[in-house]
Structure formats: C-alpha cells, structure tokens
C-alpha positions as MATLAB code, in Angstrom:
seq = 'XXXXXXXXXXXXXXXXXXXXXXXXXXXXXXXXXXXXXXXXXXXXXXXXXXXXXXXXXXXXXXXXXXXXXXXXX';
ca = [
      19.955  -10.110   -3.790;
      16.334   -8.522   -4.454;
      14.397   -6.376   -2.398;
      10.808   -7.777   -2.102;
       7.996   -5.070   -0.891;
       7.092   -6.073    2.729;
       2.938   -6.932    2.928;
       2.692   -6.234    6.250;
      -0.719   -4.980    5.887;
      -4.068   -5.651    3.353;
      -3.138   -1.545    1.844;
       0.293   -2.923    0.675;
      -0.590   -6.230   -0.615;
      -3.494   -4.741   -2.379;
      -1.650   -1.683   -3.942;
       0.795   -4.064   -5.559;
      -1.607   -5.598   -7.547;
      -0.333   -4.727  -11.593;
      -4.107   -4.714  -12.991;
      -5.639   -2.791   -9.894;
      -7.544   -4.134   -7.175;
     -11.575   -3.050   -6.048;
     -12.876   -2.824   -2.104;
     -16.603   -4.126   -1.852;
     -18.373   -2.350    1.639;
     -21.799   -1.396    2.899;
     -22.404    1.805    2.309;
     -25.988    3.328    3.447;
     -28.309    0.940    2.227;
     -26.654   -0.927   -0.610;
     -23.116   -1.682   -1.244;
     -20.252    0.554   -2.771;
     -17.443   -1.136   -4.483;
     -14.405    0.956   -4.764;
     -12.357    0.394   -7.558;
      -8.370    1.297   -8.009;
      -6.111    1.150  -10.988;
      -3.367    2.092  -11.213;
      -2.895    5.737  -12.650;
      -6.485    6.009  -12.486;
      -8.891    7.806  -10.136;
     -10.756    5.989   -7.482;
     -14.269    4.582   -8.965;
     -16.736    3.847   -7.205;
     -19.689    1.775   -8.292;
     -22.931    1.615   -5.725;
     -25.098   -1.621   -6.025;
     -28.533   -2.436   -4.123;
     -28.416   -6.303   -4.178;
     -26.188   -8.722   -3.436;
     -27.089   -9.997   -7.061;
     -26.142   -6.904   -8.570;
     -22.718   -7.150   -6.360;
     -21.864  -10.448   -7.457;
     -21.777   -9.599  -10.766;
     -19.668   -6.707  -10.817;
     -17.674   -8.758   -8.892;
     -16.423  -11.271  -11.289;
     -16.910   -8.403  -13.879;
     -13.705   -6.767  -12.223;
     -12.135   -9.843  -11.750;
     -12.443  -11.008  -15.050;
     -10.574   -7.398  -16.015;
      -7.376   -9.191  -13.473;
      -8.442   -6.802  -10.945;
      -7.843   -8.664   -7.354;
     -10.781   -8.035   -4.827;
     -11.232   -7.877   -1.307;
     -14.912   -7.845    0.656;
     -14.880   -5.581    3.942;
     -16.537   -6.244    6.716;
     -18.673   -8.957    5.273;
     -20.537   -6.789    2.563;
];
C-alpha cells in the first residue's frame, strides 16, 4: 500500500511540483511573479505588461516549472 500526499489545497499541490512551481499576482502597478524551486530561495521577478508577463511565463514553463495566475493577474 502507498501513501499518496493529500492536495487538499493549491499550497500542497503546488509544493509537490519536482521542477518548482512560480505564482503570477498584481503587485502595485505591474505584476510580480514569484518563483519557487526547490532548495532555492523565493525569486521574484516584477513585470509592467502583460507582454512582458507572458513571456516569462512560458520562459518558466519551458524550465518544467508548473504555474498558477492569482487573482486574475
């Protein structure tokens, strides 16, 4: 019998993510992407377009990193 994690919240799910995961959010007036891998500290990146976003974006994900957009950023 295994023992799976329980993903009972976005935290969880996220945090078990081997390659890291990244958080995109408003922040002031642009955008702040918060970036987490494992054994790493916490980046964070600040864009001012959505352009600029989008592309850092599949950037990370290209780099397996799984992403999630808060609060529609």
């Amino acid at each position: 019998m295994s023992i799976r994690p329980s993903f009972d919240n976005l935290d969880t799910w996220l945090a078990a993510k081997p390659a890291g995961h990244f958080i995109v959010e408003r922040w002031g007036v642009g955008i702040a992407i918060n970036v987490h891998r494992p054994g790493q500290p916490v980046q964070t990146i600040f864009a001012r377009t959505q352009a600029e976003v989008n592309r850092l974006r599949l950037q990370l994900s290209d780099e397996g990193l799984c992403g999630y957009v808060s609060g529609g950023a």
